[in-house]
C-alpha positions as CSV (number, residue, x, y, z in Angstrom):
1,X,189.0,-12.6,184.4
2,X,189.1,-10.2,181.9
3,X,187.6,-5.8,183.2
4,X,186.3,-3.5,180.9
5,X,189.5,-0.7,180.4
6,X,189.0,2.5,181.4
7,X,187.4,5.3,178.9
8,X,189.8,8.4,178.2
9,X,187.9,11.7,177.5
10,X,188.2,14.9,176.8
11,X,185.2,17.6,178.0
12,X,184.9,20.7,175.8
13,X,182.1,21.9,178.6
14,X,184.4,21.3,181.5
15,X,187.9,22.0,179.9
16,X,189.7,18.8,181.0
17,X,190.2,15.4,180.8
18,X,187.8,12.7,182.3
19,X,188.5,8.9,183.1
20,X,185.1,6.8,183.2
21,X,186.2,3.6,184.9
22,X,186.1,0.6,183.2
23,X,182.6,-1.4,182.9
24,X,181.1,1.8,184.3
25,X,178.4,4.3,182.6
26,X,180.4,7.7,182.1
27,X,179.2,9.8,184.7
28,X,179.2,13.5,182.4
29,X,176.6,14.6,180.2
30,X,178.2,17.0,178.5
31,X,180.3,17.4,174.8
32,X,183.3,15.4,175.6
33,X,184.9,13.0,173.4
34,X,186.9,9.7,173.9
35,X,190.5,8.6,172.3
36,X,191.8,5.2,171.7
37,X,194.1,5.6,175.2
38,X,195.6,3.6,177.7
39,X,196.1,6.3,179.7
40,X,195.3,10.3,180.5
41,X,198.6,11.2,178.6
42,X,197.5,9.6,175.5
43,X,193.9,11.0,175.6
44,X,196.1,14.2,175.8
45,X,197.9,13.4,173.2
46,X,195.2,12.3,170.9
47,X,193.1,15.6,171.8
48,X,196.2,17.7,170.7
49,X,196.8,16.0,167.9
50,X,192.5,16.1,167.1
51,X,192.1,19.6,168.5
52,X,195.3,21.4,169.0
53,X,195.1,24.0,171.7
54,X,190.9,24.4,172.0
55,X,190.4,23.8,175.6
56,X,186.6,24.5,175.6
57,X,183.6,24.2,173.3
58,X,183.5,27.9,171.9
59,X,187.3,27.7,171.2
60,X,186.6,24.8,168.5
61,X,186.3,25.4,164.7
62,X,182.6,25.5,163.1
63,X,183.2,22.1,161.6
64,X,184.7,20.7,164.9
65,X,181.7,21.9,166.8
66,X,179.3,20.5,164.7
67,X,181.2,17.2,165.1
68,X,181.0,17.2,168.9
69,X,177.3,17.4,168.5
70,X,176.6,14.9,166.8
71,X,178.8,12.7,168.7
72,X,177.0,14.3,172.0
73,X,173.5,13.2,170.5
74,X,174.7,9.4,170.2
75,X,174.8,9.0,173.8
76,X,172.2,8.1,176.2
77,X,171.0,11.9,177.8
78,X,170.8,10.5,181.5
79,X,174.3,10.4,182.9
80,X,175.4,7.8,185.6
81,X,175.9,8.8,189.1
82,X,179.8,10.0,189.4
83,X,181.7,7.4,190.6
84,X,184.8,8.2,192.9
């Protein structure tokens, strides 16, 4: 049987990491972005490498900002319920 992998994210409102389980609707609303991860220290990784030290929204460049945005606005607006 084959599961969905887990999504690795990185939340620019929350100024952290998220995991949305595999299969699952991601459970935040707000401007995170994901990374091609296996794990939560690749997604770090990744996010370093993407955004260097910017841990929330207001600390990203202009152009990153606008970026985040516009991958905010490609998501459904309702969020799942948070799974635990």
């Amino acid at each position: 049987m084959c599961t969905a992998a887990d999504i690795h994210a990185w939340c620019f409102d929350h100024g952290r990491a998220h995991t949305f389980k595999g299969g699952k609707e991601p459970w935040c609303g707000a401007a995170w972005v994901t990374f091609a991860a296996t794990s939560t220290e690749e997604a770090l990784a990744a996010k370093q490498a993407a955004y260097g030290d910017a841990q929330f929204f207001d600390q990203l460049s202009a152009t990153d900002q606008l970026d985040i945005i516009e991958i905010r606005s490609t998501r459904p607006e309702a969020p799942a319920p948070q799974q635990t």
